[in-house]
C-alpha positions as CSV (number, residue, x, y, z in Angstrom):
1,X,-119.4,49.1,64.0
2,X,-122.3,46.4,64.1
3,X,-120.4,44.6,61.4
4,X,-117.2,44.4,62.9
5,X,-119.0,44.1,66.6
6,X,-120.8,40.9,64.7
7,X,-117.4,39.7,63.1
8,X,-115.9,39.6,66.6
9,X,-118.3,37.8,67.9
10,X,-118.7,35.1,65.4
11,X,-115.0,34.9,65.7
12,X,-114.8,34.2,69.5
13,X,-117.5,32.1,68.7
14,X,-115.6,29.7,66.4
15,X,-112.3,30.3,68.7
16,X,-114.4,29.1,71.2
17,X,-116.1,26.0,69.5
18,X,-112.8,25.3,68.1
19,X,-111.1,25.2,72.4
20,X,-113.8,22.6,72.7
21,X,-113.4,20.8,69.9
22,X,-109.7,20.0,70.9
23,X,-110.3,19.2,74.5
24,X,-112.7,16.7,73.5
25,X,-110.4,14.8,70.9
26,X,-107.3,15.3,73.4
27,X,-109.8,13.7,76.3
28,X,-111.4,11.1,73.7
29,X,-107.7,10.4,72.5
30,X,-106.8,9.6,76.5
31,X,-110.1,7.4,77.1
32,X,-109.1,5.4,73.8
33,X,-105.5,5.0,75.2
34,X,-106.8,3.5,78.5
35,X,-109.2,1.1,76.7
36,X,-106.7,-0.6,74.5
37,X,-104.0,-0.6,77.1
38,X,-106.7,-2.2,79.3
39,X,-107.4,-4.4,76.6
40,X,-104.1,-5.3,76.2
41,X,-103.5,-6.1,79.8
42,X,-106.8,-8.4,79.4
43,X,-105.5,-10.3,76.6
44,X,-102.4,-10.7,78.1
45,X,-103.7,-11.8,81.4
46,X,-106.2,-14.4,79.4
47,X,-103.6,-15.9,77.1
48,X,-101.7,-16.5,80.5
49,X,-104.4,-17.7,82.7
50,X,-105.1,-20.1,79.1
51,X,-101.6,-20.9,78.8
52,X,-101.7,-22.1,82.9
53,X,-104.9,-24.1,82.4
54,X,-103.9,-26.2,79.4
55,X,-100.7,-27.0,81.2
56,X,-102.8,-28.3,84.5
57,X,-105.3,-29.8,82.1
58,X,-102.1,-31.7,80.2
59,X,-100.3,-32.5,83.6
60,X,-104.3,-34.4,84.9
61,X,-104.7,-36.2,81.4
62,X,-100.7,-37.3,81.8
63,X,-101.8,-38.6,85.2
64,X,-105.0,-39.8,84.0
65,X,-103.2,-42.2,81.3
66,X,-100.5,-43.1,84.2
67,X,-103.4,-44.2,86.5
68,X,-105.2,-45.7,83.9
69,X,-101.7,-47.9,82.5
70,X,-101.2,-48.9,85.9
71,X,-102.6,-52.5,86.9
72,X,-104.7,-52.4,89.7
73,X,-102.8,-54.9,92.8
74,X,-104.9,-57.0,95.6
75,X,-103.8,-56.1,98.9
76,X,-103.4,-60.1,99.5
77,X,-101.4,-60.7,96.6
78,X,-99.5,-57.2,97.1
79,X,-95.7,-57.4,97.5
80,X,-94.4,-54.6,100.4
81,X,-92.8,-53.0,96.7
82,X,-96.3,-52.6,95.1
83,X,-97.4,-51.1,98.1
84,X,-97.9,-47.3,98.5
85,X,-95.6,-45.4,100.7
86,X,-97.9,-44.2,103.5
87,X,-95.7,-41.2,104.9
88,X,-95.6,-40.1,101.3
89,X,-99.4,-39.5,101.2
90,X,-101.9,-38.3,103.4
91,X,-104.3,-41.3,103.9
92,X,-107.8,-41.3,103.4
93,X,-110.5,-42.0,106.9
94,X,-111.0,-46.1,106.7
95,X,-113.7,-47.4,105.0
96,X,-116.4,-49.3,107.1
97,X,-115.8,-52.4,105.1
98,X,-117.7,-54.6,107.9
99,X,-119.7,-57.4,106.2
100,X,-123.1,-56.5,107.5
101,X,-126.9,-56.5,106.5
102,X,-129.2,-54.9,108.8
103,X,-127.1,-54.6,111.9
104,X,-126.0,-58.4,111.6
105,X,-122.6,-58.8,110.6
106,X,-120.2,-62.4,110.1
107,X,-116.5,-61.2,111.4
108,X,-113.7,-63.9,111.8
109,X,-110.1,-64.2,112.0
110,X,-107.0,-67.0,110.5
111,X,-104.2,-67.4,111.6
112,X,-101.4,-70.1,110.6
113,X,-97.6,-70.4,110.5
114,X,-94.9,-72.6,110.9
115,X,-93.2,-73.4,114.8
116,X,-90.0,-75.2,116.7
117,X,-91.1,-76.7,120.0
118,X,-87.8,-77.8,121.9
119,X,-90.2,-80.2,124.2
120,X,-93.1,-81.1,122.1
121,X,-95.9,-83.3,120.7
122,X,-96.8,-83.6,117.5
123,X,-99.4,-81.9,115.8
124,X,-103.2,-82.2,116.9
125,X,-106.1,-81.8,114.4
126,X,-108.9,-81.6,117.4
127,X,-107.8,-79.1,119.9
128,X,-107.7,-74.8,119.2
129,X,-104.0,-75.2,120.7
130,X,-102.9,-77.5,118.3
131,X,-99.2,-77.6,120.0
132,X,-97.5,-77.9,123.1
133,X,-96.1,-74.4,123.2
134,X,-95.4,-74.6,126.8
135,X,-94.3,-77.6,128.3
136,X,-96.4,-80.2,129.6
137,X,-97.0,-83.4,131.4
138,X,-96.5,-85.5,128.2
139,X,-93.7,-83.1,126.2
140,X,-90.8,-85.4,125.2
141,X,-89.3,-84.9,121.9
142,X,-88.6,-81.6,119.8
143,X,-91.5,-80.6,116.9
144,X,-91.4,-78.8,113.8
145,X,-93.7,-78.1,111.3
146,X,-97.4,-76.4,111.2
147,X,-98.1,-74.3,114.0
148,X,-102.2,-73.0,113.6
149,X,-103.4,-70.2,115.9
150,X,-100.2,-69.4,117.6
151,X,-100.7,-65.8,117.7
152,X,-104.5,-66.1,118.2
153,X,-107.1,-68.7,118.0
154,X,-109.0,-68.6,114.5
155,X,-112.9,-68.1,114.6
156,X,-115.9,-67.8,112.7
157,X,-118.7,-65.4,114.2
158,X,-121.7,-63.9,113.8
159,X,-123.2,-60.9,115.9
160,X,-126.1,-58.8,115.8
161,X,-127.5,-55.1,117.3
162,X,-131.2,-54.4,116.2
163,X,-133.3,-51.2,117.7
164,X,-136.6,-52.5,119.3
165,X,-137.6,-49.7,120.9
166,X,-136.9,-45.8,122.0
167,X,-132.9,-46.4,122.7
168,X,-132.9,-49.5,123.3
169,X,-131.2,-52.5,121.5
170,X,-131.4,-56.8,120.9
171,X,-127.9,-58.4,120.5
172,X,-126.4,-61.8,120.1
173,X,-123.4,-63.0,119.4
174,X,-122.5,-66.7,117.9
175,X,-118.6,-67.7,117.6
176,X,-117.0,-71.0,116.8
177,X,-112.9,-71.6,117.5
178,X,-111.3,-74.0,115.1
179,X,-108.4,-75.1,113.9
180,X,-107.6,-73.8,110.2
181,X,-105.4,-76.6,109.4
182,X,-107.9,-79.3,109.9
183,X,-110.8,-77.2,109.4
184,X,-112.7,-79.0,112.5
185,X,-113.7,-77.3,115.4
186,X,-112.1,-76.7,118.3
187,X,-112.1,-79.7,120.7
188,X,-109.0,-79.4,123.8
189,X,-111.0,-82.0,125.6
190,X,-111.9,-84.6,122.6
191,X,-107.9,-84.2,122.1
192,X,-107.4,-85.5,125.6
193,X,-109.8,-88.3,125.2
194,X,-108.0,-89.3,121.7
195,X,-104.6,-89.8,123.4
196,X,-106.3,-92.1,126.4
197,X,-103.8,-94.2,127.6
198,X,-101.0,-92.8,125.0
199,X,-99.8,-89.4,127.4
200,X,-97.8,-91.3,130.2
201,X,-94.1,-92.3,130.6
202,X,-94.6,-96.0,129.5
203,X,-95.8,-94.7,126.0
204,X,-93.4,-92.4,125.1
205,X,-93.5,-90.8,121.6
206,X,-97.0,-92.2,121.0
207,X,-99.3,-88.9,122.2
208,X,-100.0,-86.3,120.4
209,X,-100.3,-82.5,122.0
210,X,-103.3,-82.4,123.8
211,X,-104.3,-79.9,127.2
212,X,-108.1,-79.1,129.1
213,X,-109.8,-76.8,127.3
214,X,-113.2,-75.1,127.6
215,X,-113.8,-75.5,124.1
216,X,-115.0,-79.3,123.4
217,X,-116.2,-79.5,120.1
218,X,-119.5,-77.2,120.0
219,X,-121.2,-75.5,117.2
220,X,-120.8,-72.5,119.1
221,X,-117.5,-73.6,121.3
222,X,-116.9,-69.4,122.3
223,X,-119.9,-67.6,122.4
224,X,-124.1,-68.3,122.1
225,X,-125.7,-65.9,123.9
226,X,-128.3,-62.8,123.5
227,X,-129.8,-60.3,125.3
228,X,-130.8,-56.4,125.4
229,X,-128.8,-53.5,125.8
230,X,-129.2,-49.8,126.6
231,X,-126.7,-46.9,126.4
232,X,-128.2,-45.5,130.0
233,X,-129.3,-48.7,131.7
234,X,-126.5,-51.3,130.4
235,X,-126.6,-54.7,128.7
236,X,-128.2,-57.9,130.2
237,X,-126.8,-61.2,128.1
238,X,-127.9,-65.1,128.8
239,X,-126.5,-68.4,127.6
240,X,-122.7,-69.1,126.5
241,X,-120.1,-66.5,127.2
242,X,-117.2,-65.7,128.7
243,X,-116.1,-65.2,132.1
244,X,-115.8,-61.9,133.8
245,X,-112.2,-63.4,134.8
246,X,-111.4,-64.5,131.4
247,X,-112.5,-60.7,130.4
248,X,-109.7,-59.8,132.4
249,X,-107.1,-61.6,131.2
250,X,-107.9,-60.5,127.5
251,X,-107.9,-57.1,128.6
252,X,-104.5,-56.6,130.6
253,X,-101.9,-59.1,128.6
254,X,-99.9,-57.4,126.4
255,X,-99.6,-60.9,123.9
256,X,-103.9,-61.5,124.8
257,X,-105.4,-64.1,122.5
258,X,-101.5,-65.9,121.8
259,X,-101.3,-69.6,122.4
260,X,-97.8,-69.7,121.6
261,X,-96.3,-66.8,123.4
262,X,-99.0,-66.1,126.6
263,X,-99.0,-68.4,129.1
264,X,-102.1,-67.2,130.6
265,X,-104.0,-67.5,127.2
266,X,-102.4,-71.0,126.3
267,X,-103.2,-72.5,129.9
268,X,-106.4,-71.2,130.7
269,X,-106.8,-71.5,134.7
270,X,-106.2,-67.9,135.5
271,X,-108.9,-67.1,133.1
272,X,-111.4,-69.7,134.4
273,X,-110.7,-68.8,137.8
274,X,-108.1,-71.6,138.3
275,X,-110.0,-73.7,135.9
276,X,-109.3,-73.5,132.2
277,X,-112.9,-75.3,131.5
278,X,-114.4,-72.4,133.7
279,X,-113.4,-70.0,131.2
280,X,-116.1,-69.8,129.5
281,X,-119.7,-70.1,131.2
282,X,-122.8,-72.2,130.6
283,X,-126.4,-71.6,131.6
284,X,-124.9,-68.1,132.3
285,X,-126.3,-64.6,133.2
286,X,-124.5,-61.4,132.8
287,X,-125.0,-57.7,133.8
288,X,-122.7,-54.7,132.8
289,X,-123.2,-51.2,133.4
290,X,-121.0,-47.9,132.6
291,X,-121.3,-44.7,134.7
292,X,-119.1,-42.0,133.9
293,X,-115.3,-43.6,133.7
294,X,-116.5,-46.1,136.4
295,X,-117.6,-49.9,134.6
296,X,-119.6,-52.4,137.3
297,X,-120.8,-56.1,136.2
298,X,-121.6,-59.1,137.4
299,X,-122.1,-62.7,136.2
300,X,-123.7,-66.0,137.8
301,X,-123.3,-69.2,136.0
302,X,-126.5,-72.2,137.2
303,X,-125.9,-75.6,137.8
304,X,-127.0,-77.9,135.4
305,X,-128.4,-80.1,138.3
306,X,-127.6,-83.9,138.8
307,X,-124.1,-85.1,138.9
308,X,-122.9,-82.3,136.3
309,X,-119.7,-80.6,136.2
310,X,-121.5,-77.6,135.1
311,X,-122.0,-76.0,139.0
312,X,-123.0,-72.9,140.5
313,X,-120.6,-69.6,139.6
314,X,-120.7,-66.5,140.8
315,X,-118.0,-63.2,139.7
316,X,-118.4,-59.4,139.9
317,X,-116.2,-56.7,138.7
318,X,-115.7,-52.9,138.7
319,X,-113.1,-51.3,137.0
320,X,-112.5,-47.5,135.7
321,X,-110.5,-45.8,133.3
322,X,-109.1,-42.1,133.8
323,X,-107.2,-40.6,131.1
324,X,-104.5,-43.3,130.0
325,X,-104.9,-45.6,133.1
326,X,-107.7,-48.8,133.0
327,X,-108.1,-50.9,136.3
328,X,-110.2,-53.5,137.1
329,X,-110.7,-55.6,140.2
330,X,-112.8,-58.7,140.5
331,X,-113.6,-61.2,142.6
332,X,-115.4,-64.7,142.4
333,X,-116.4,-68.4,143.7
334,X,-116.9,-71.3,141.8
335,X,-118.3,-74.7,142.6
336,X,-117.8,-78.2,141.1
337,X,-114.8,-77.0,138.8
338,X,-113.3,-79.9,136.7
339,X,-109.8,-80.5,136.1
340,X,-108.9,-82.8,133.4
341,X,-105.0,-82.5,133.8
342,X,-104.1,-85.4,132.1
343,X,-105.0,-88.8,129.7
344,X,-106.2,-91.6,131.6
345,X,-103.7,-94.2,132.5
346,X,-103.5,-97.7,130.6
347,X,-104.8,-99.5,133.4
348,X,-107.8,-97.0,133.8
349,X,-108.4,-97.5,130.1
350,X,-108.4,-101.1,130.9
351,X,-110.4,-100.7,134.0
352,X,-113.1,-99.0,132.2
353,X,-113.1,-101.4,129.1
354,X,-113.4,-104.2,131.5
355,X,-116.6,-102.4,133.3
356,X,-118.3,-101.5,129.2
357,X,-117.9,-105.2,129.2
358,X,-120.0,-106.5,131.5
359,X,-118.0,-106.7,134.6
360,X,-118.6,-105.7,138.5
361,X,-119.9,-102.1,139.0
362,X,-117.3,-99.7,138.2
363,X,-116.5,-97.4,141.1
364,X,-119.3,-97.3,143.3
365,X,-121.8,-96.4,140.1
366,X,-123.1,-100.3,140.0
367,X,-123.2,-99.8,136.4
368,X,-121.6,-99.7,133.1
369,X,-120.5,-96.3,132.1
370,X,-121.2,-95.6,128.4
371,X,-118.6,-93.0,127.5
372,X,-120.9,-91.8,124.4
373,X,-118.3,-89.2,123.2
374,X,-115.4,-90.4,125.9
375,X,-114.2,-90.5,129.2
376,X,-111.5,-88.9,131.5
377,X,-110.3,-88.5,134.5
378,X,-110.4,-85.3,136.4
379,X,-110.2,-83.1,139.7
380,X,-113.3,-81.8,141.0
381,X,-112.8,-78.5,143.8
382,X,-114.8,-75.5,144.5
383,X,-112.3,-72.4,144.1
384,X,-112.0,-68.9,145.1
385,X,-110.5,-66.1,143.1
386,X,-109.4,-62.1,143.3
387,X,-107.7,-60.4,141.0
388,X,-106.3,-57.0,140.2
389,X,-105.2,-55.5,136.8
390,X,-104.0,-52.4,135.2
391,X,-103.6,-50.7,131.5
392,X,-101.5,-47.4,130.6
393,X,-101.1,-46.3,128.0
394,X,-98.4,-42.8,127.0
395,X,-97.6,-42.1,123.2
396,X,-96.8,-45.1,121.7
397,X,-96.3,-47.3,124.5
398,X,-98.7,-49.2,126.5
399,X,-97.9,-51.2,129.4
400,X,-100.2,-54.1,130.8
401,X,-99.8,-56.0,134.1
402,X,-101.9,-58.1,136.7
403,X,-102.2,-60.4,139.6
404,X,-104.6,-63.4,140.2
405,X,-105.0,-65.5,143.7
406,X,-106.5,-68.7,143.6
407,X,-107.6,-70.8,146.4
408,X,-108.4,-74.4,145.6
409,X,-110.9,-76.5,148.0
410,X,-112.3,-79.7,148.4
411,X,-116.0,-79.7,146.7
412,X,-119.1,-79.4,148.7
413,X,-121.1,-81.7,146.0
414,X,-118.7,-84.1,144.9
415,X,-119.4,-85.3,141.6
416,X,-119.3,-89.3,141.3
417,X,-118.2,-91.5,138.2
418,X,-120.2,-91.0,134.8
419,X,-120.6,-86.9,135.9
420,X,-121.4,-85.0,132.6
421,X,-118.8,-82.3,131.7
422,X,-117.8,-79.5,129.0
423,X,-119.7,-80.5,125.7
424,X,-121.3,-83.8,126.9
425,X,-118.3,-86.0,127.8
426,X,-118.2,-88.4,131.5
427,X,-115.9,-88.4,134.1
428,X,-115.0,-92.0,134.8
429,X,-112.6,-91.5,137.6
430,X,-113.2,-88.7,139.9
431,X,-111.0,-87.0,142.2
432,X,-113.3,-85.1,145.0
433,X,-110.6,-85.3,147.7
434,X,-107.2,-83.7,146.0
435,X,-107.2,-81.0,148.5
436,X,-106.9,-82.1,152.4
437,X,-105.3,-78.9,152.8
438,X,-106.6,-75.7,150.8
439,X,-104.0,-75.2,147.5
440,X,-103.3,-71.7,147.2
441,X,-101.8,-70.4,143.8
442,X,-100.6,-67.0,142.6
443,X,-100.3,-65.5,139.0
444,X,-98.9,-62.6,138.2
445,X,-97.8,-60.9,134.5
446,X,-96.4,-57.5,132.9
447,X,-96.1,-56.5,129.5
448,X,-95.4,-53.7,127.3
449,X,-96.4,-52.8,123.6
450,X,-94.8,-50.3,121.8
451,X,-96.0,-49.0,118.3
452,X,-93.0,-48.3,116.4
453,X,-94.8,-47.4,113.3
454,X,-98.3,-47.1,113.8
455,X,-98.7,-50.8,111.3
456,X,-95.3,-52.2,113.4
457,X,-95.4,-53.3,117.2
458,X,-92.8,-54.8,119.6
459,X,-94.3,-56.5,122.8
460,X,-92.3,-58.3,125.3
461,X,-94.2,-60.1,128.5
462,X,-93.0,-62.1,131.5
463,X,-95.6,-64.4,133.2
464,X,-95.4,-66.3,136.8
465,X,-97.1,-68.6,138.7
466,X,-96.5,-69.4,142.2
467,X,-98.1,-72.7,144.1
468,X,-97.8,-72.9,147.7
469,X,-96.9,-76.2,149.5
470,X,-100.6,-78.2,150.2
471,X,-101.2,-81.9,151.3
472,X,-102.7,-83.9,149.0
473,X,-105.6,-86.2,150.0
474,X,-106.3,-89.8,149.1
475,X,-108.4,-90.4,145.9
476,X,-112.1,-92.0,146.4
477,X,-113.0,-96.1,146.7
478,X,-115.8,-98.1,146.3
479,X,-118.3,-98.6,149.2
480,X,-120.8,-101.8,149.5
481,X,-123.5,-100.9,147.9
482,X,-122.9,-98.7,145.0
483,X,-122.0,-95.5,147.3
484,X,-118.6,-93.8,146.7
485,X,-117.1,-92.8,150.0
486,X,-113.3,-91.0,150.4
487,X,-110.6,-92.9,151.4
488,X,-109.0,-91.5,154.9
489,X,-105.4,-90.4,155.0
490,X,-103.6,-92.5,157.1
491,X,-102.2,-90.9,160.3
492,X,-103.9,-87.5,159.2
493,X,-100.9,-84.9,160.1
494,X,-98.3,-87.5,160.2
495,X,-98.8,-87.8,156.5
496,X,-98.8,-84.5,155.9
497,X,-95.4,-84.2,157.8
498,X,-94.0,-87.0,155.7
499,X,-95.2,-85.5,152.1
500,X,-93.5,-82.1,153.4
501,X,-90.1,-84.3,154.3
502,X,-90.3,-85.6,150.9
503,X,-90.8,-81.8,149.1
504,X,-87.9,-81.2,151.3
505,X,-85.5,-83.5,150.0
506,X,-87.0,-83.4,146.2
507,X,-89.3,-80.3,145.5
508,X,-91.3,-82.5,142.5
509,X,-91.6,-85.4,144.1
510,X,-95.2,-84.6,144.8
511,X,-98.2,-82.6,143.2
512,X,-98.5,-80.7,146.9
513,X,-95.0,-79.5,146.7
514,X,-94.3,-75.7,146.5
515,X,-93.7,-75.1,142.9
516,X,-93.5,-72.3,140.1
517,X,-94.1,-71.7,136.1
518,X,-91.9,-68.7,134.6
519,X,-92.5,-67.5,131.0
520,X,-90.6,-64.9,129.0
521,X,-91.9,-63.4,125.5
522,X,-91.2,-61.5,122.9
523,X,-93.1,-61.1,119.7
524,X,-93.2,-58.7,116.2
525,X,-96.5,-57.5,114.8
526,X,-96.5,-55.9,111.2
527,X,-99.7,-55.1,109.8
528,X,-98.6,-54.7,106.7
529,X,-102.0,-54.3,104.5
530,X,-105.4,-54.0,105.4
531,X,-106.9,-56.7,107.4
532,X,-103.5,-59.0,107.2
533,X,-100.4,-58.9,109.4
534,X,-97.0,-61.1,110.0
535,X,-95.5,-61.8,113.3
536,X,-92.9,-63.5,114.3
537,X,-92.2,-64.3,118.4
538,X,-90.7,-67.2,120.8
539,X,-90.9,-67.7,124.6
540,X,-88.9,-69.8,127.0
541,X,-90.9,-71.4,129.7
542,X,-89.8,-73.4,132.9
543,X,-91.9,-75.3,135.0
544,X,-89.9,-76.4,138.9
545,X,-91.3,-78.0,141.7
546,X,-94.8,-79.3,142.2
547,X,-95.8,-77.8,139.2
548,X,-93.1,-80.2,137.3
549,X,-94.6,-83.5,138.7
550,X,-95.6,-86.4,136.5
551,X,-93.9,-84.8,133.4
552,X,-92.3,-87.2,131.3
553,X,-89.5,-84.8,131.2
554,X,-88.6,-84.8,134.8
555,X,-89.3,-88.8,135.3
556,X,-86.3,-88.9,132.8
557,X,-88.3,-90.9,130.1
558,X,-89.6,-93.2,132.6
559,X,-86.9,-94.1,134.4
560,X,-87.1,-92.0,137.7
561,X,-89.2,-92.0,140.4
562,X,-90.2,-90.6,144.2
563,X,-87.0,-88.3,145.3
564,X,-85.2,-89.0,142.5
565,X,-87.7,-86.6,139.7
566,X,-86.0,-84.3,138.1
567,X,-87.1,-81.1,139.4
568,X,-87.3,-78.7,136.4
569,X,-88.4,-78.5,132.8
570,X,-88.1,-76.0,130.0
571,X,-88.7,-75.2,126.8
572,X,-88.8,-72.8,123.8
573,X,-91.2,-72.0,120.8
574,X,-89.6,-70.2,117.9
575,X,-92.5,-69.9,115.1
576,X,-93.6,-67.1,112.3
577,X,-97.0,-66.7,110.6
578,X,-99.9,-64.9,109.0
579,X,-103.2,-63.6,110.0
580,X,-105.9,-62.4,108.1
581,X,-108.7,-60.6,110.1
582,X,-112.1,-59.5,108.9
């Protein structure tokens, strides 16, 4: 019994070890059989994550190569070919490529082309308008051939912001217009003075293009001014700047800054306040300030003192902008504005060569007038403007559009013979007495820009002016004694009736007639690399009336005269070109 009581239980013993035994090699068989198929799995998953890795790594060295084969292209010398697709790519922010050091930075802009004038002048070197776009007093024959600054006036500038204190700045601004095809500066009245006695209907052919200007040859002919300027409390700028009106005009004209295509850029007035040398300010002061969406300044241009064409100035604005829609309304009053609308005559050239040589006093003055740089001829009156324009712009259209009124009066403080005017010319023959009745004008434009790629735009503008019948007085004589007095206008209303009788029967046959300007544009845009575009444009412009009178054109070469002007003119301006902007 104990043995077979022992031999039992050494056999369930074994039995037992035995069970155990085989459920571990059955469980260790199992965790063997998940490790290599997990191991598998891994190595399967490796050599495809490997096989996906050297096939990107191959497909960036392929690209690498490609990149590295391909030449690298300027964007000047770039053909639209060699030029990436932009809808193909996703475009990268711009670059701040601005040529600066230390907050002062030298911006500029060219632009040059190639232009048919149908009534024209030839080419001038001196003036920033180097062509008669629109037609003027001595347009005769058609032009073709250069054509600088037709879609805007090329400039060299440099302008500064420094921090002097806690949010508060120093600027300046210095910017000279020229002519890129010349290289000079530029110079609308020098251009006037170098066609003396050349721009009337007994010298036909011999003038070049020539206009008034408020540019005359400067080192800084645009801007020279300075001042401080504070995010909460505005900017405050002195010495050579703009007008608030000119502002204006920049602002709302669909074709802004185009001598070729904007009649309101090319003549000037309604930016100078019916002026063009009034455009642009001397001795000036200016004040702007922004609350909320609403914009307020104000400007005041000193006289110079003396007998100076540089007089007193005064213009305010306030304008708003709310959501797509900018407005702007401004008013103003300047004194002692010069006209030059023309050359002087032969016999005023003669006149004044005559008085240079030794001869009796020349118009009241008692003495020679030296004519340093040159003289011209021009209308002096003090003039009062308001004016009212408005921007909107939804998607890719924008559309521009304004009004200017412009009351012309005699001057309070006439300016006499040898009185110093834009960039240091005289005035030999003055006109203080053009007005006997007040000349009222009106200006009006729209326009509309629409981006049909956002590097392509189409813009089309009409322009009018509108000049209400005035009487126009009798020029001014020479008194005993070296004062200048005004000549009376005989029969006072009686000549007024008659002048009226005349614009009746002929509506050119006098300044004072009612008359009217009419401009249509259209022009193309195509930016097509960084910093340079191509456009392409023409207008047809019509001058009738008053506003026609003493145009070679409408005296028929010459050979017309009194009733018998013609009592319109026209012409058109075809032209293509380049501009590079940095």
């Amino acid at each position: 019994m104990p043995r077979l009581s022992w031999g039992t239980y050494v056999k369930k013993t074994f039995i037992s070890a035995a069970a155990i035994l085989a459920f571990a090699a059955t469980a260790h068989a199992d965790e063997l059989s998940d490790i290599q198929a997990q191991a598998k799995q891994l190595r399967e998953q490796s050599a495809a994550q490997n096989a996906a890795m050297s096939k990107r790594l191959a497909d960036l060295e392929k690209r690498q190569k490609a990149l590295e084969a391909r030449p690298t292209i300027s964007p000047a010398d770039a053909m639209a070919a060699d030029l990436p697709y932009k809808a193909a790519v996703k475009a990268r922010p711009p670059e701040n490529d601005d040529i600066c050091i230390k907050g002062i930075c030298v911006y500029g802009n060219f632009d040059m082309g190639i232009s048919y004038n149908q009534h024209g002048n030839p080419f001038n070197a001196m003036a920033g308008g180097p062509l008669n776009f629109i037609v003027e007093k001595a347009s005769n024959g058609s032009y073709f051939g250069v054509a600088a600054n037709q879609m805007s006036t090329s400039f060299i500038g440099l302008r500064g912001k420094q921090e002097i204190g806690d949010n508060l700045y120093a600027v300046f601004n210095l910017q000279t217009l020229f002519n890129p095809a010349s290289g000079m500066n530029a110079n609308g009245i020098g251009a006037i003075v170098q066609n003396n006695g050349l721009g009337g209907a007994t010298a036909l052919g011999q003038a070049n293009s020539y206009g008034d200007s408020s540019k005359a040859g400067q080192m800084f002919n645009n801007a020279a001014y300075f001042g401080v300027s504070s995010p909460t409390y505005g900017t405050f700028t002195m010495g050579r700047q703009s007008a608030l009106s000119s502002d204006l005009v920049v602002n709302y004209d669909s074709l802004s800054g185009s001598n070729a295509w904007s009649l309101i850029t090319f003549e000037g007035a309604t930016g100078g306040g019916g002026v063009t040398e009034d455009r642009i300010y001397d001795n000036s002061y200016e004040y702007r300030l922004d609350v909320g969406p609403v914009r307020l300044a104000a400007e005041a241009q000193l006289r110079n003192g003396g007998n100076s064409g540089t007089g007193n100035a005064f213009e305010g604005d306030i304008g708003f902008d709310y959501q797509g829609l900018s407005m702007d309304f401004l008013g103003g009053k300047i004194y002692d504005a010069t006209s030059v609308g023309t050359t002087l005559s032969t016999a005023q050239v003669n006149a004044l060569t005559n008085n240079n040589a030794g001869a009796a006093g020349f118009a009241g003055v008692g003495t020679a007038i030296g004519c340093s740089l040159g003289c011209l001829s021009a209308t002096v009156s003090d003039n009062t403007v308001f004016a009212v324009a408005a921007r909107y712009t939804i998607g890719p259209w924008k559309l521009f559009g304004g009004y200017e009124h412009i009351q012309f009066a005699n001057p309070n403080n006439p300016l006499t013979p040898g009185a110093f005017v834009e960039g240091g010319y005289n005035l030999a023959f003055v006109q203080n007495n053009q007005y006997l009745t007040d000349r009222n004008q009106h200006v009006f434009w729209v326009g509309v820009k629409y981006s049909v790629t956002p590097t392509l735009d189409v813009i089309a503008a009409y322009y009018g002016a509108r000049q209400e019948f005035f009487t126009v007085g009798a020029g001014s004589t020479a008194a005993a004694g070296g004062t200048t007095t005004f000549a009376t206008v005989p029969g006072g209303p009686v000549a007024s009736a008659t002048q009226a009788a005349n614009c009746a029967i002929n509506s050119a046959s006098s300044a004072g007639c009612a008359g009217a300007i009419d401009m249509v544009s259209f022009a193309l845009d195509w930016r097509f690399a960084r910093h340079m575009d191509m456009y392409a444009g023409v207008a047809w412009s019509q001058k009738t009336g008053g506003l026609a009178n003493g145009f070679v054109l409408s005296n028929a070469n010459g050979t017309l005269t009194g009733n018998n002007v013609i009592t319109r003119v026209s012409t058109f301006d075809p032209g293509v070109g380049l501009r590079y902007q940095f």
